[in-house]
N, C-alpha and C positions, 0 to 999 in steps of 0.2 A: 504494500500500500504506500501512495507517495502520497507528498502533499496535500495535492487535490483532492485525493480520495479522500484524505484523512477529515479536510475541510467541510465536504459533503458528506462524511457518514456525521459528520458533529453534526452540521445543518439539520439533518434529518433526524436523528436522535431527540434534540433539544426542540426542536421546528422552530426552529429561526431561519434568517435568511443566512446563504454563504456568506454576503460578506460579513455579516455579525459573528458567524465562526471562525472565519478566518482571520477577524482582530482579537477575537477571546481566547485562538488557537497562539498567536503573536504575543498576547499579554502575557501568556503562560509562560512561554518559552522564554523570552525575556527576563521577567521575575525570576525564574529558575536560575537563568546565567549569571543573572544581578547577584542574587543571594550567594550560587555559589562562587562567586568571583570573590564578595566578602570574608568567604569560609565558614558560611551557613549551611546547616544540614535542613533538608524539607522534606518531612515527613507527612506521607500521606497515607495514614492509616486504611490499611488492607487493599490500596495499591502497590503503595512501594516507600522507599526511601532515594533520595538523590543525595549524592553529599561529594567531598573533594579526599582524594587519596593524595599524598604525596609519594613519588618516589625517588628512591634513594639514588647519588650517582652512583656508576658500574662502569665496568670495564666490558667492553663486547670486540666482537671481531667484524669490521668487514669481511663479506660473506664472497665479493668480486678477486678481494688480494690477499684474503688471512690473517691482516695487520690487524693491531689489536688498536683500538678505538677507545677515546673515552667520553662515555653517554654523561649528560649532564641530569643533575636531578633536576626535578620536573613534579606539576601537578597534574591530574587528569581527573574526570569526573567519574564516578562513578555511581549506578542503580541498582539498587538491591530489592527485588520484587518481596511485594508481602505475602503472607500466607492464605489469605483469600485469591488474591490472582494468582499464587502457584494452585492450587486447589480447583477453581476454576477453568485451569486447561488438563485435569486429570480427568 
């Protein structure tokens, strides 16, 4: 499902128009990056959780010439589904 799709199954769900989902779809997304840019966790009980991992620097190899590399550390986001939505796709 992309975008679009995503857009119109909201519309249709909620019965609103597209574009009302597609800025309620924008606000979300949004808020989510905002918060976790600040290093907030958003917990959305029995969907999921969103929050910010850090990882640690490391040493890797390029995989082209063998050389050993070194990875800097970094943040990435990470979603951890809740027990109703794991539950729901069993």
């Amino acid at each position: 499902m992309n975008k679009t799709e995503l857009v119109a199954a909201i519309a249709e769900k909620a019965e609103i128009s597209k574009k009302d989902a597609e800025k309620a779809l924008a606000a979300f997304t949004a808020t989510v990056a905002d918060e976790l840019k600040k290093g907030e966790k958003i917990a959305l009980v029995g969907f999921g959780t969103f929050e910010v991992v850090e990882r640690k620097a490391r040493e890797g190899k390029n995989p082209q010439t063998g050389k050993k590399i070194k990875i800097a550390a970094s943040k990435a986001p990470k979603f951890k589904a809740g027990k109703a939505l794991k539950d729901s796709l069993n």
